[in-house]
N, C-alpha and C positions, 0 to 999 in steps of 0.2 A: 552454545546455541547459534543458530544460522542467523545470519546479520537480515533482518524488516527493516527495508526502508518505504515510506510513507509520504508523499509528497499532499498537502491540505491546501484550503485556504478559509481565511474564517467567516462563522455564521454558514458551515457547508455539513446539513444535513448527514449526508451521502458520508462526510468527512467521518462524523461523529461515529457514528455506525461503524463503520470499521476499522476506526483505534476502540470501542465497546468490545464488538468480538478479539481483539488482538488482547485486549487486557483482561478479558473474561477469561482465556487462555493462560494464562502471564506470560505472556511474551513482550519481550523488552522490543520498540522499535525505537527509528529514530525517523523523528517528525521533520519532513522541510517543508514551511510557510512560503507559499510561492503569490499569497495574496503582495498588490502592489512589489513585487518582485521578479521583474523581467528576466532578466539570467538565469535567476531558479526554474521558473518555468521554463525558458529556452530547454534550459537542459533537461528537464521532466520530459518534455515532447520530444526531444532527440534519443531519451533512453525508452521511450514507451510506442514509440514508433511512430511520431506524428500526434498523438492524441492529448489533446489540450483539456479534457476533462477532468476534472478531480473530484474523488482522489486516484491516485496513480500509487501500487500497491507494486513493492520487488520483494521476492523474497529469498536473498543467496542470490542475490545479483538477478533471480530470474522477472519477466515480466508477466505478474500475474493479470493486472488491468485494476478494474479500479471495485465497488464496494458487491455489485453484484457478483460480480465474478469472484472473489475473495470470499463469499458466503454460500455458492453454489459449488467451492474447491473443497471447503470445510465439511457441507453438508454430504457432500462422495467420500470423505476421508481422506482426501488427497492434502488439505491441509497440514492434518499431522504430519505427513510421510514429510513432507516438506521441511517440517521443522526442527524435523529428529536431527541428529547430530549424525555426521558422517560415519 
């Protein structure tokens, strides 16, 4: 399966919501907590383009953005295409 990565921080609504649809799915991601964690976030906003918002959603290296956008990719179908396996 193509590598989700997930960047949270906690008590974040928006967070919750989509690791829900990703595991409604069963898709394996992997979670980075960038609450009280500068670096991580540094690095979230240097792979996301600047955007300090979370959550910050990749999937296969790609940047999808964060919970709206992640549910609006799903609801086109373009999330599965994503997820399929090469």
């Amino acid at each position: 399966m193509v590598k989700v990565e997930i960047y949270t921080t906690l008590l974040c609504p928006f967070c919750t919501m989509a690791k829900r649809l990703l595991r409604d799915k069963g898709v394996a991601f992997v979670e980075h907590n960038v609450t009280m964690n500068g670096p991580a976030r540094s690095k979230m906003a240097s792979r996301a383009g600047g955007r300090t918002s979370v959550p910050q959603i990749f999937v296969g290296g790609a940047h999808i953005g964060g919970c709206d956008e992640l549910h609006a990719l799903d609801r086109a179908g373009g999330l599965d295409k994503m997820l399929a396996p090469a």
